[in-house]
GUZA-400028 format. One record per residue: residue in three letters; x, y, z of N, C-alpha, C in turn. Coordinates in steps of 0.1 Angstrom, whole numbers, padded with zeros to 4 digits, always signed. Layout:
<atoms>
ALAXYZXYZXYZ/...
</atoms>
This chain:
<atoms>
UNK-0130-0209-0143-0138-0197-0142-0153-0200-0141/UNK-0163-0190-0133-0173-0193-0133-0182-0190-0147/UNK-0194-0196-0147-0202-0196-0162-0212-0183-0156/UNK-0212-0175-0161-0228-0168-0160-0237-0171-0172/UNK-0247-0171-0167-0261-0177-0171-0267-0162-0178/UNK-0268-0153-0188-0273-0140-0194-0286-0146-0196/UNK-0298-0137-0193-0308-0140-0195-0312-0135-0212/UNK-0319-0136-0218-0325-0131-0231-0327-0117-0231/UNK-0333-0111-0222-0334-0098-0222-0321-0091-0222/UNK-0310-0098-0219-0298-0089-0212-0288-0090-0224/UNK-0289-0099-0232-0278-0105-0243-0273-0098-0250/UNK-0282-0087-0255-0279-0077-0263-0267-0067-0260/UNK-0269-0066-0241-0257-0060-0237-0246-0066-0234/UNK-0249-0079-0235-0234-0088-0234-0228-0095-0246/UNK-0232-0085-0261-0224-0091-0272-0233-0104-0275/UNK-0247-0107-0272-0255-0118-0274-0249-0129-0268/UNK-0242-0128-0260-0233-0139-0251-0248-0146-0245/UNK-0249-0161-0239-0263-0163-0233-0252-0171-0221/UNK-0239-0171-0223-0230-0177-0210-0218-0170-0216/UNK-0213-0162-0202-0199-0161-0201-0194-0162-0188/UNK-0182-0166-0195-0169-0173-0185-0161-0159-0175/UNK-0167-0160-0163-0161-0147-0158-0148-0156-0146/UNK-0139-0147-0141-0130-0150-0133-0136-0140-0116/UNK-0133-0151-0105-0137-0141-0094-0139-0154-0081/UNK-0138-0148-0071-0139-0157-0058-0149-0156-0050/UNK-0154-0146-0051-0168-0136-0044-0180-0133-0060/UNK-0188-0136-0050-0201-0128-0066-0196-0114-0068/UNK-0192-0105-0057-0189-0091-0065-0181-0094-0077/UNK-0167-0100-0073-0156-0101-0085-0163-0105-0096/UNK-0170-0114-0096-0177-0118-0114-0181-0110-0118/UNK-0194-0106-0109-0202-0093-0112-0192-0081-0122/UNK-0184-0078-0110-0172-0065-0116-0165-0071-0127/UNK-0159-0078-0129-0157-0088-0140-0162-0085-0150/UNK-0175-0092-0150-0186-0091-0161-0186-0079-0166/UNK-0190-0071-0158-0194-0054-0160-0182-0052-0171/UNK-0171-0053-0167-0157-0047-0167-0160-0051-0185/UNK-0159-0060-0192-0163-0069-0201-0176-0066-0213/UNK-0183-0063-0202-0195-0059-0212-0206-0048-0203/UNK-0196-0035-0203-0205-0024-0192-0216-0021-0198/UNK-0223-0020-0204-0239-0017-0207-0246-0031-0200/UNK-0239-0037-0197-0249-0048-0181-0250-0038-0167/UNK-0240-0031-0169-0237-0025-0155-0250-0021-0149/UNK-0261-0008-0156-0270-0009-0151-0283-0018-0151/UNK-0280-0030-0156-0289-0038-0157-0292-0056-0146/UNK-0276-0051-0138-0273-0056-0128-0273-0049-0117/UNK-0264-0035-0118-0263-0033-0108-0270-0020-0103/UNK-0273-0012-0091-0281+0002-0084-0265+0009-0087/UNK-0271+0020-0087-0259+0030-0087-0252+0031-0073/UNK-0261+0025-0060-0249+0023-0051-0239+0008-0048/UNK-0242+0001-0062-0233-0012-0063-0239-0020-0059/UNK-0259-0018-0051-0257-0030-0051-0270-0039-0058/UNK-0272-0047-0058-0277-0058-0069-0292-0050-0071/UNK-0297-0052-0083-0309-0041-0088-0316-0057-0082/UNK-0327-0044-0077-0339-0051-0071-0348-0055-0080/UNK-0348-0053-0093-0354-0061-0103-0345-0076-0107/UNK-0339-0083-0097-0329-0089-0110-0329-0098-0096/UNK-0326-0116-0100-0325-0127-0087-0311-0131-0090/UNK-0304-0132-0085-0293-0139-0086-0290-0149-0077/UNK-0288-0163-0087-0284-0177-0083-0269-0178-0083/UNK-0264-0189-0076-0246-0193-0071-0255-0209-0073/UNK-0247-0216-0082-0250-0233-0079-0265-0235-0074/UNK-0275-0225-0081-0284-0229-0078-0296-0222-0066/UNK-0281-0219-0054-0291-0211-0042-0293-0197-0044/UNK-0302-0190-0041-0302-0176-0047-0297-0165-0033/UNK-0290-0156-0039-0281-0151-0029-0286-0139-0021/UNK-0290-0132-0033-0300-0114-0028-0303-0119-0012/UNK-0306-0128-0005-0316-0128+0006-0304-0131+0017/UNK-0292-0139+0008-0277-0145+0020-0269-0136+0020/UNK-0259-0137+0015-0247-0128+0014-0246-0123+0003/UNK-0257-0123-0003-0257-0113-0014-0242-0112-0019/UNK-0234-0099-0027-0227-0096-0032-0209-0103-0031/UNK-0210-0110-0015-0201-0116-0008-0203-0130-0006/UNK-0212-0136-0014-0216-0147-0018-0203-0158-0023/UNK-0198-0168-0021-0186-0174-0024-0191-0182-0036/UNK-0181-0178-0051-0183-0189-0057-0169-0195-0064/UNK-0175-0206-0066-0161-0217-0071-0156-0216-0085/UNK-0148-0221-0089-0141-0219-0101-0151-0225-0113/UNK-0155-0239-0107-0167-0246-0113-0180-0243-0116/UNK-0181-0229-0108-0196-0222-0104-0206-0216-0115/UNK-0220-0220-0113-0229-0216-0123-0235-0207-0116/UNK-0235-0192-0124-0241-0186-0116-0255-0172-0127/UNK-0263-0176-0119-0276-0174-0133-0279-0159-0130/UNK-0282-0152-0135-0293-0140-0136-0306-0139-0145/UNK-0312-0137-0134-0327-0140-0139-0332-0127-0135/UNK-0345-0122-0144-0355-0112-0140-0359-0114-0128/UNK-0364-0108-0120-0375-0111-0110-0387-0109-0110/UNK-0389-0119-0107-0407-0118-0110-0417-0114-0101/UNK-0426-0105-0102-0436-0095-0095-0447-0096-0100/UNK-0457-0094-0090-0473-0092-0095-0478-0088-0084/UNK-0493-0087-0084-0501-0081-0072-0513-0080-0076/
</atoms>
């Protein structure tokens, strides 16, 4: 199963989990996974049209996906996969 990486801000809605073990072949399935598991992430991951909140970076092993295949992003059984804030300024 893949690891997700919960950031500090998010923990609270994942049962203070700071990694959980999600099942899935695609980043959606973890994602929905996850959700499924601990839904008060739901909007903290995801837009109400499913897809990844524009406040939020999501890493696969490292490479960050929002910009590749986003949500269809392949990950492995071994796969670390992080959510992180995004960071903004101006």
């Amino acid at each position: 199963m893949a690891r997700v990486v919960i950031p500090g801000a998010m923990r609270a809605a994942a049962g203070g989990q700071a990694v959980v073990e999600v099942e899935g072949s695609r980043l959606k399935q973890v994602i929905e996974n996850l959700c499924r598991r601990h839904p008060d992430l739901r909007p903290l991951i995801l837009d109400e049209d499913g897809s990844l909140h524009h406040h939020l970076a999501v890493f696969v092993d490292g490479v960050e996906v929002r910009a590749g295949a986003g949500l269809f992003a392949e990950v492995e059984s071994d796969s670390e996969v992080i959510l992180a804030p995004a960071l903004s300024g101006g």
